[in-house]
TIRO-2110 file (N, C-alpha, C; in Angstrom, 1 decimal):
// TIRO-2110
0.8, -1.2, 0.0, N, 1, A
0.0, 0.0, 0.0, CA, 1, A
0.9, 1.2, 0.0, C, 1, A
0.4, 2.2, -0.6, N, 2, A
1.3, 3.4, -0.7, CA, 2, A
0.8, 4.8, -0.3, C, 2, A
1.2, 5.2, 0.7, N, 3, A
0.5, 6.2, 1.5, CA, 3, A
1.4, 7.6, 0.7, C, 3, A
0.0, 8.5, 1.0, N, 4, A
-0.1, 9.6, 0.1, CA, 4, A
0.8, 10.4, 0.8, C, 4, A
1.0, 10.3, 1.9, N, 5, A
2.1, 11.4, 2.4, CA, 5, A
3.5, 11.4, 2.6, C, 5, A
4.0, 10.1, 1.8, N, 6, A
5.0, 9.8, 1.8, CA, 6, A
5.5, 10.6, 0.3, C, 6, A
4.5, 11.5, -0.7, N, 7, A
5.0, 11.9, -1.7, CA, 7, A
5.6, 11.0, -3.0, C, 7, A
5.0, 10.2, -3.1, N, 8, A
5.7, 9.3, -4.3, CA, 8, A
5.7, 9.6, -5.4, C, 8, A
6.9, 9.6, -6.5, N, 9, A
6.0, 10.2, -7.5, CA, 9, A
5.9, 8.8, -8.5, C, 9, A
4.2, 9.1, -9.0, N, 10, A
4.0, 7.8, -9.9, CA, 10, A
4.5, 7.8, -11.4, C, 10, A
5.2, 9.3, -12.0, N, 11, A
5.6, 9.0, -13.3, CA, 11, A
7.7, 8.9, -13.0, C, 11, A
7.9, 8.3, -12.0, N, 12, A
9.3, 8.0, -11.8, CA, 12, A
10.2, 7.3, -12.8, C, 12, A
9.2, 6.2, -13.3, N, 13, A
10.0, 5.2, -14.0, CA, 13, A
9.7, 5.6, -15.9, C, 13, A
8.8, 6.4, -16.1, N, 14, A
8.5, 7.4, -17.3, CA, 14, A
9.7, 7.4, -18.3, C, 14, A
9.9, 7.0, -19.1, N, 15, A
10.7, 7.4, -20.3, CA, 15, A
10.3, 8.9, -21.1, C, 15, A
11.3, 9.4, -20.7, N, 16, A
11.0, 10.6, -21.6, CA, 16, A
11.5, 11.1, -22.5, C, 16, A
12.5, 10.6, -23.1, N, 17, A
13.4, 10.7, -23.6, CA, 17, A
14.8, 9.6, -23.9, C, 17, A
14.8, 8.9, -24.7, N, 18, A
15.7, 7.4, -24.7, CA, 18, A
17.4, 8.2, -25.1, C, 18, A
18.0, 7.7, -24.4, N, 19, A
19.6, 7.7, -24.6, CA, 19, A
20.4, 6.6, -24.3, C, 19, A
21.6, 6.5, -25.5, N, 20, A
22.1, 5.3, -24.6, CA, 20, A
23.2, 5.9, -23.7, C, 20, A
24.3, 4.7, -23.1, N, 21, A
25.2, 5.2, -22.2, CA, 21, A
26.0, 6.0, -23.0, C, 21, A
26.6, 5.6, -24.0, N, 22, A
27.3, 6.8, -24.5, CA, 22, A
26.9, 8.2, -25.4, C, 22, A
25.7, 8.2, -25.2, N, 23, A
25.5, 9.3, -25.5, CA, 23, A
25.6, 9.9, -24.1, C, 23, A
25.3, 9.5, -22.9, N, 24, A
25.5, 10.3, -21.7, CA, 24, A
26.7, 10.2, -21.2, C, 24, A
28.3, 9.5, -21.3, N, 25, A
29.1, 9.7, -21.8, CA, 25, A
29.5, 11.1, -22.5, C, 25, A
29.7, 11.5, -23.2, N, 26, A
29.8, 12.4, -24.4, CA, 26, A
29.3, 13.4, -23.8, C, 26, A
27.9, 13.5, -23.3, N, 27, A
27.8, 14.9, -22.7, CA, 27, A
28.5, 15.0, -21.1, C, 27, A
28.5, 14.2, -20.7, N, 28, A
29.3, 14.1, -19.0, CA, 28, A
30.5, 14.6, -19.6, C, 28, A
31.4, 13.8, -20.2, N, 29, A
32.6, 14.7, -20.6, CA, 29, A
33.3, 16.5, -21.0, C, 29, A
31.9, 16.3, -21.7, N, 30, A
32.1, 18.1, -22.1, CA, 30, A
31.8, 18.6, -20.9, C, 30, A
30.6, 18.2, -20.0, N, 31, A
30.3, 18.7, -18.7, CA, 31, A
31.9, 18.9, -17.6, C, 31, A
32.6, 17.7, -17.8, N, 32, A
33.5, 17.7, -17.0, CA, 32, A
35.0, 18.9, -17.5, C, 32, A
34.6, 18.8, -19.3, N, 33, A
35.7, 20.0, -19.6, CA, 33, A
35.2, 20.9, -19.6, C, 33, A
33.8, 21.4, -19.1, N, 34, A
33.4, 23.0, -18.6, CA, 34, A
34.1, 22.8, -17.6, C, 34, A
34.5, 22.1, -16.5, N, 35, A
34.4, 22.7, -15.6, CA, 35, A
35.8, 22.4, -14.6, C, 35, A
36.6, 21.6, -15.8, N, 36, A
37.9, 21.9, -15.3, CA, 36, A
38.6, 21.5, -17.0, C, 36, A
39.8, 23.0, -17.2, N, 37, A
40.7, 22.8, -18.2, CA, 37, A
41.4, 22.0, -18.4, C, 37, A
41.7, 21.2, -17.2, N, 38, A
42.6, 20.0, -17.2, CA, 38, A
42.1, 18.7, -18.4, C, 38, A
41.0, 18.4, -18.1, N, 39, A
40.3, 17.4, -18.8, CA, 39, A
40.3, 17.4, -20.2, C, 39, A
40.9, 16.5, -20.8, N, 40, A
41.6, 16.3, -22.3, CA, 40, A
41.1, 14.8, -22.7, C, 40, A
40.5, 14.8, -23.8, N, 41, A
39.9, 13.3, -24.4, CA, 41, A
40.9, 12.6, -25.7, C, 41, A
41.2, 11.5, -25.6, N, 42, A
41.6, 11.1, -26.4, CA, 42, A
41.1, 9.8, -27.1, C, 42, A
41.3, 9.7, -28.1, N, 43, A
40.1, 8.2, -28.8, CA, 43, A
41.3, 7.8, -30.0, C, 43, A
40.4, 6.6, -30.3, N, 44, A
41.4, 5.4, -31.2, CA, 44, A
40.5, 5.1, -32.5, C, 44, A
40.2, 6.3, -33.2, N, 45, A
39.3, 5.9, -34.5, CA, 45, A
37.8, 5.9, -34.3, C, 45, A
37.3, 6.0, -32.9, N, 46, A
36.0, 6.3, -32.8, CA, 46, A
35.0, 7.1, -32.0, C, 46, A
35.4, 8.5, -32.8, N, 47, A
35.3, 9.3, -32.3, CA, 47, A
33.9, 9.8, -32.1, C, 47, A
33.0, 9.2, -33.4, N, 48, A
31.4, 9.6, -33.6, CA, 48, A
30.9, 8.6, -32.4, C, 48, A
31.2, 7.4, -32.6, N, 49, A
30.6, 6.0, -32.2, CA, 49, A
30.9, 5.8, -30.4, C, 49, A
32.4, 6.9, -30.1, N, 50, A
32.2, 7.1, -28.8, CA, 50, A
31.5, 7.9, -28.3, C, 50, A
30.7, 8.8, -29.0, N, 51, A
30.1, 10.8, -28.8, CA, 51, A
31.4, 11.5, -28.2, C, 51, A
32.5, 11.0, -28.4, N, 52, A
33.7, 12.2, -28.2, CA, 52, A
33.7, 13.4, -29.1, C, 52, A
32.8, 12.9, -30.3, N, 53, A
32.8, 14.0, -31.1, CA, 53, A
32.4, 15.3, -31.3, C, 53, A
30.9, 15.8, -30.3, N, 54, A
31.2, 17.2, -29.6, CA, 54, A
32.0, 17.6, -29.0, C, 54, A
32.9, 16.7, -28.4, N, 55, A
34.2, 17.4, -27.0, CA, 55, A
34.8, 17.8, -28.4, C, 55, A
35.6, 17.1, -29.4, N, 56, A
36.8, 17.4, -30.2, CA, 56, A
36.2, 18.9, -31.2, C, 56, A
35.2, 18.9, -31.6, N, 57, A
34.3, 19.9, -31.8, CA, 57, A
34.9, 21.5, -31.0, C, 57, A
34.4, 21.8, -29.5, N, 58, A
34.0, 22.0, -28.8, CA, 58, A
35.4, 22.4, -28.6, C, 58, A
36.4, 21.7, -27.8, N, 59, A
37.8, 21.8, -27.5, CA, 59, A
38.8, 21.1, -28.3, C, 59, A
38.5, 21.6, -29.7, N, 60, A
39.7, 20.6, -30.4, CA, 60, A
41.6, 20.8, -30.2, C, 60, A
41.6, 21.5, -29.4, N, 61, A
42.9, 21.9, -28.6, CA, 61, A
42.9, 21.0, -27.2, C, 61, A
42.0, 20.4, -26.9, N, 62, A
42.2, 19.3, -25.8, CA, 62, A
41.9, 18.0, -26.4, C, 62, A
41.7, 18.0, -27.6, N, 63, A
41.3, 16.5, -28.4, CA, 63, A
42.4, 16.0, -28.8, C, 63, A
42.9, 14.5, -28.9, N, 64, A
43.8, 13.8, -29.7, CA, 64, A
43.4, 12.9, -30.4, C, 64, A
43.3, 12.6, -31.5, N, 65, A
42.6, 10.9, -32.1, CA, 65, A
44.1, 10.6, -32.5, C, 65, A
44.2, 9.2, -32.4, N, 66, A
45.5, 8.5, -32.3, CA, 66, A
45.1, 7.2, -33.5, C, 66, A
44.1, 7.3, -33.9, N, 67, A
43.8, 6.3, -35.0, CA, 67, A
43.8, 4.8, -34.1, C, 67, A
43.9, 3.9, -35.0, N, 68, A
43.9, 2.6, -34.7, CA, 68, A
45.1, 2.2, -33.9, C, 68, A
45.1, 2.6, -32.8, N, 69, A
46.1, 2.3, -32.1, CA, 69, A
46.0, 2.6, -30.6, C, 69, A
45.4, 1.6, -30.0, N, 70, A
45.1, 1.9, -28.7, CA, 70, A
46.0, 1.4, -27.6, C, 70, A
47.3, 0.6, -27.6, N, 71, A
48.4, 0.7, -27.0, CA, 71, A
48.7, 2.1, -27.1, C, 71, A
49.4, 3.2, -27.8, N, 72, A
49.5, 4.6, -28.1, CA, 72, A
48.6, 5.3, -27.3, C, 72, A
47.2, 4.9, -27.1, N, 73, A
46.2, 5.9, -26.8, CA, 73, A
46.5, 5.9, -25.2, C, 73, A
46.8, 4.1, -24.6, N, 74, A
46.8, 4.4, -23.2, CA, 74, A
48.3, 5.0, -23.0, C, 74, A
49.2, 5.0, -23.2, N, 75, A
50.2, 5.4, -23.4, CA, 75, A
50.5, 6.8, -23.3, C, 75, A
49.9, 7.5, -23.9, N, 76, A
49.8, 9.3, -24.5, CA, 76, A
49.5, 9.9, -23.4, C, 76, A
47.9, 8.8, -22.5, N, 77, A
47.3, 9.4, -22.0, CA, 77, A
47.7, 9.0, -20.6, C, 77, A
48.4, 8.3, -20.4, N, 78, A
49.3, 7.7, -18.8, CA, 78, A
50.3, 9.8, -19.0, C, 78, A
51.2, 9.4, -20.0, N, 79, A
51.6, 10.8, -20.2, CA, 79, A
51.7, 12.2, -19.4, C, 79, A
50.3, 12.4, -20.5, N, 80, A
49.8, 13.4, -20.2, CA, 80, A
49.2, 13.7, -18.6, C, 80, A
48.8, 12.3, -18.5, N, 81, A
48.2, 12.6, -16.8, CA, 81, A
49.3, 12.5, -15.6, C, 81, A
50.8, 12.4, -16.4, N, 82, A
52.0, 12.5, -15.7, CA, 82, A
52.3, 14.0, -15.2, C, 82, A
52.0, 14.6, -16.3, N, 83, A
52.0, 16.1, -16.2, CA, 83, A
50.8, 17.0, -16.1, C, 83, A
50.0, 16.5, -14.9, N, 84, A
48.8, 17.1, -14.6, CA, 84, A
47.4, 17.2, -15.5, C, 84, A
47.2, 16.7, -16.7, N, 85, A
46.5, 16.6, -17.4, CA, 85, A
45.3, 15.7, -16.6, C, 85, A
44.2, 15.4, -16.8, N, 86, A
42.9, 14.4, -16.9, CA, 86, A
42.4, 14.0, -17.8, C, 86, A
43.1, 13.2, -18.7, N, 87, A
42.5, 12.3, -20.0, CA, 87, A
41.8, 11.2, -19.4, C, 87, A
40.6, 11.6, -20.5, N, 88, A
39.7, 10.4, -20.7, CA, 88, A
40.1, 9.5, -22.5, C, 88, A
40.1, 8.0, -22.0, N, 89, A
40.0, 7.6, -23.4, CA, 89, A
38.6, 6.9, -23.9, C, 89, A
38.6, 7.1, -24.6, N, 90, A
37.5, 5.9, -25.5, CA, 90, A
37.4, 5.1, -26.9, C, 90, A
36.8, 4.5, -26.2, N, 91, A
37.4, 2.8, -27.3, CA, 91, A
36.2, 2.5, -27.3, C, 91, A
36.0, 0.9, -28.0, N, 92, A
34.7, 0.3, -27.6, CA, 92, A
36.2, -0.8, -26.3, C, 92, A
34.7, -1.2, -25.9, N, 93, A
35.7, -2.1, -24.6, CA, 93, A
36.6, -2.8, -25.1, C, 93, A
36.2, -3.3, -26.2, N, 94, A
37.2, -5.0, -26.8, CA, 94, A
38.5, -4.5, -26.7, C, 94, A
38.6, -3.6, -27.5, N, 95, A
40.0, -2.5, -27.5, CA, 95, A
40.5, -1.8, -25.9, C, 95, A
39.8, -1.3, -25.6, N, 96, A
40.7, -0.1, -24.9, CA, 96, A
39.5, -0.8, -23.4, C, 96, A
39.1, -1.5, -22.3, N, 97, A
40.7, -2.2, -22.2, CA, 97, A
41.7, -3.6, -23.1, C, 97, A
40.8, -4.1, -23.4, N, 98, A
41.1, -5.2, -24.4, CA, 98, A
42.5, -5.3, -24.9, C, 98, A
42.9, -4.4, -26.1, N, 99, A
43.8, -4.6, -26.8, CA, 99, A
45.4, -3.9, -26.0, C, 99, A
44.6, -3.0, -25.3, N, 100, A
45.9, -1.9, -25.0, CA, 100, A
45.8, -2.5, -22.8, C, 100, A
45.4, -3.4, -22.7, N, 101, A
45.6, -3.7, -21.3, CA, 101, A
46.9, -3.6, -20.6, C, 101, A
47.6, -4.6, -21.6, N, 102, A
49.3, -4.0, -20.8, CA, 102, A
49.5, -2.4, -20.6, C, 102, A
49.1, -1.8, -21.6, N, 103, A
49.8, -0.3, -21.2, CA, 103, A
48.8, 0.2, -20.0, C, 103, A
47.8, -0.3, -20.3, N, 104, A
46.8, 0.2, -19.0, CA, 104, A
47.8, 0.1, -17.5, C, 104, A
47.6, -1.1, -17.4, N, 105, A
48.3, -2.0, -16.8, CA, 105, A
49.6, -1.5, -15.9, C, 105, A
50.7, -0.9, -16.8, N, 106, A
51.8, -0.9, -16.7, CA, 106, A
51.6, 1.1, -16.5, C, 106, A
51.6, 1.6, -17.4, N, 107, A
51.8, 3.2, -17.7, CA, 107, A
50.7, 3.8, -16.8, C, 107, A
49.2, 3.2, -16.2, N, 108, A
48.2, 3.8, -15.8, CA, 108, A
48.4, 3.3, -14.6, C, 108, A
47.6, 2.2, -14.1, N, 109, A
47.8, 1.6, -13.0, CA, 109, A
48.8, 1.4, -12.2, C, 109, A
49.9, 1.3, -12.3, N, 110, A
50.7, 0.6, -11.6, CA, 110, A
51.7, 2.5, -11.0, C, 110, A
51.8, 3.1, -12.3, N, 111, A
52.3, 4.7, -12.0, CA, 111, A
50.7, 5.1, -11.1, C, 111, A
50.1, 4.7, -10.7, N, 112, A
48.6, 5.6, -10.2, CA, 112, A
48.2, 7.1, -11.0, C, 112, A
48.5, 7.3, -12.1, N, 113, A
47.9, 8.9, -13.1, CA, 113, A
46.4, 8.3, -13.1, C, 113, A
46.2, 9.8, -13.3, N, 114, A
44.5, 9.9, -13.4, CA, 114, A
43.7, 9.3, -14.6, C, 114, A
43.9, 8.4, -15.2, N, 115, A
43.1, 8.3, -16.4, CA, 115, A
42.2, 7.5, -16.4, C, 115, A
41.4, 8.2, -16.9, N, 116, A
39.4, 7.6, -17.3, CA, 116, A
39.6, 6.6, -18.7, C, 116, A
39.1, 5.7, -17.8, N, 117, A
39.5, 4.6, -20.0, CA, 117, A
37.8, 4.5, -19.5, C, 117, A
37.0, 5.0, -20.9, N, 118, A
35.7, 4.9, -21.4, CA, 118, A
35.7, 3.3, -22.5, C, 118, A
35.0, 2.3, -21.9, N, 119, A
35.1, 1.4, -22.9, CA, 119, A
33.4, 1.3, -23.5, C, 119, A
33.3, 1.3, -24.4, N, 120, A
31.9, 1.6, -25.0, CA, 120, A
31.6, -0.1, -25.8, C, 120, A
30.8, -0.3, -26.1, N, 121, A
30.0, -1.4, -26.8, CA, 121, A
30.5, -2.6, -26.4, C, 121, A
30.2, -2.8, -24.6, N, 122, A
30.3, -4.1, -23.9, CA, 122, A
29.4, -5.1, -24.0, C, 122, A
29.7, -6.0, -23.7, N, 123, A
28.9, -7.0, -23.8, CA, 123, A
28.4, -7.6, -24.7, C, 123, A
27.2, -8.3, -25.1, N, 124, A
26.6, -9.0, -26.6, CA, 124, A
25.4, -7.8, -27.0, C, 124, A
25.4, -7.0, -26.4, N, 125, A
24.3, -6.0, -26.8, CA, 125, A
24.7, -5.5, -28.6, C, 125, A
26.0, -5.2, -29.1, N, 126, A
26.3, -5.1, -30.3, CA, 126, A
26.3, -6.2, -30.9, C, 126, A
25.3, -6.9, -31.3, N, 127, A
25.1, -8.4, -32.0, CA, 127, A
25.4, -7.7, -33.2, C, 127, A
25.4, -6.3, -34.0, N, 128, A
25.4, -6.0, -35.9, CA, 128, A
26.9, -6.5, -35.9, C, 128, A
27.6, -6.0, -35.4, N, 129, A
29.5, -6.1, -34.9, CA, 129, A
29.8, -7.5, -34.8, C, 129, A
29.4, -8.3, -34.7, N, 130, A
29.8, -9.7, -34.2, CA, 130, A
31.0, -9.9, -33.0, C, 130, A
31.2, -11.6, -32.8, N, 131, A
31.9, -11.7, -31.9, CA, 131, A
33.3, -10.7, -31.6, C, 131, A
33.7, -10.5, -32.5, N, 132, A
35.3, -9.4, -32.4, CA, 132, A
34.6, -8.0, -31.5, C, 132, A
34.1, -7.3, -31.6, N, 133, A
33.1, -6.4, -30.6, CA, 133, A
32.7, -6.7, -29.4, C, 133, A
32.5, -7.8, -29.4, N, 134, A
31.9, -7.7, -28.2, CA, 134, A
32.7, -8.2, -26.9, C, 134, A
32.8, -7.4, -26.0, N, 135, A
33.8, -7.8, -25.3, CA, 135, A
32.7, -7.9, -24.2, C, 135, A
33.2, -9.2, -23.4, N, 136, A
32.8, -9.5, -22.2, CA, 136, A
34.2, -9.6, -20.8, C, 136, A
35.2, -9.6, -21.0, N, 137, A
35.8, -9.3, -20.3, CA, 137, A
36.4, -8.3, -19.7, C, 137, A
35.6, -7.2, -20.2, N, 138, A
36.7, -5.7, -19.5, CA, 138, A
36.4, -5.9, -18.1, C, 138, A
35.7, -6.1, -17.6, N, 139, A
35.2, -5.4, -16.1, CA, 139, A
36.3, -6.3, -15.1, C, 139, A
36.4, -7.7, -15.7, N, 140, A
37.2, -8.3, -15.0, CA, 140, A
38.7, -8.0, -15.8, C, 140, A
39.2, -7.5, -16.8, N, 141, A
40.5, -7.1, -17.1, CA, 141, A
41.1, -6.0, -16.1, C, 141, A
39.7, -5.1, -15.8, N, 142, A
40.1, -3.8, -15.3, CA, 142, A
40.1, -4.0, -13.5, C, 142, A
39.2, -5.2, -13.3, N, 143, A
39.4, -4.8, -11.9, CA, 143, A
40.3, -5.7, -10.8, C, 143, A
41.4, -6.4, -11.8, N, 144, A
42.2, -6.8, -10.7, CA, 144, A
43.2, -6.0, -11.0, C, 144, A
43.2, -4.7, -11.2, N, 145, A
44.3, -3.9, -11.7, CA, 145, A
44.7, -2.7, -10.3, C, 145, A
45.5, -3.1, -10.1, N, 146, A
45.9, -1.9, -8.9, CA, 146, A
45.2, -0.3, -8.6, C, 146, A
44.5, -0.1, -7.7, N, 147, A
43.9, 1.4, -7.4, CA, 147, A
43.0, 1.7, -9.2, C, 147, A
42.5, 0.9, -9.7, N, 148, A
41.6, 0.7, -10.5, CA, 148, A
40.1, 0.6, -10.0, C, 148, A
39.3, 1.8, -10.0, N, 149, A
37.8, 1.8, -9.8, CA, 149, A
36.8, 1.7, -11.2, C, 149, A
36.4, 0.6, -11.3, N, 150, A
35.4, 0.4, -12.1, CA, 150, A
34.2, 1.0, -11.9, C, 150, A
33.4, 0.9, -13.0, N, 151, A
32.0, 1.7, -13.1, CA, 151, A
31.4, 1.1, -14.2, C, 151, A
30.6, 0.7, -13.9, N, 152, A
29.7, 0.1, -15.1, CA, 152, A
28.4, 0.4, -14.8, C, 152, A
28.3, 1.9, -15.5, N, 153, A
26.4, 2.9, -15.7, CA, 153, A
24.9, 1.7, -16.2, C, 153, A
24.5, 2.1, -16.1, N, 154, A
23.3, 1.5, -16.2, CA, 154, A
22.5, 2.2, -17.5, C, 154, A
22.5, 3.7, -17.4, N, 155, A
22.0, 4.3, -18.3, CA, 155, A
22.7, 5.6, -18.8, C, 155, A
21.8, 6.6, -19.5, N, 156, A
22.7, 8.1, -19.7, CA, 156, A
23.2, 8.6, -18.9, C, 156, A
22.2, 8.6, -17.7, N, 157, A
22.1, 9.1, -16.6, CA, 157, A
23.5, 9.1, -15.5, C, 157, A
23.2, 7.5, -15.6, N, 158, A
24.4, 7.1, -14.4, CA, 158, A
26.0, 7.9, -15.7, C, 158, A
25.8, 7.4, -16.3, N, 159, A
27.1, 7.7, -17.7, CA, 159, A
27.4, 8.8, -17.6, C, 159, A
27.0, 9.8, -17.6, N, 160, A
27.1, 11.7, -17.6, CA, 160, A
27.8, 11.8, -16.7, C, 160, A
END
């Protein structure tokens, strides 16, 4: 039973508007480079497909695209967050942590720099992509990794 003075609201669970996580992604980021200059994005060839592509837009003096090469990307961006910088990367997961895990590993984790690795199109939800996409193992690549905090959003919402 649901008592009226408890204020519930009944249109809570309401869709009002559909996004996925990386579109809330994408706008969290630009949110986070309003609001500190430090914050710098760097991506590995998917720049539309991660929505980094209003940040590079927006601050193309804090953007890097490093192409198909995501060893390089965690790499750049261990770097950069050596010298005070806050790079965020984005990949889809398979890749970035996937492909570039050692440099994670080694340049990110183990030196403790600040870097955000964004891994985008986890899981089997990309069935058009096939098996090479879909990565089911980041969450466990990333979290036996030294002073490594995972986060796995639920929606735009949590993502932003």
């Amino acid at each position: 039973m649901i008592r009226k003075e408890m204020h519930l609201r009944a249109d809570l669970f309401e869709v009002k508007e559909q996004a996925s996580t990386r579109d809330g992604f994408g706008k969290g980021l630009i949110e986070a480079a309003d609001a500190d200059s430090r914050v710098i994005a760097l991506c590995a060839d998917l720049t539309e497909s991660t929505r980094v592509e209003a940040f590079a837009k927006k601050y193309p003096d804090r953007f890097i695209e490093v192409g198909v090469a995501e060893q390089n990307l965690a790499a750049l961006a261990s770097g950069f967050a050596s010298y005070g910088k806050i790079p965020f990367i984005a990949s889809y997961a398979t890749f970035s942590p996937g492909r570039n895990n050692e440099q994670i590993r080694t340049t990110v984790a183990l030196n403790n720099v600040p870097v955000k690795v964004a891994g985008m199109h986890a899981g089997v939800s990309v069935g058009p992509d096939g098996a090479t996409h879909q990565a089911l193992e980041d969450i466990a690549l990333m979290r036996v990794l030294p002073r490594m905090t995972v986060i796995s959003p639920c929606d735009a919402e949590e993502a932003r």
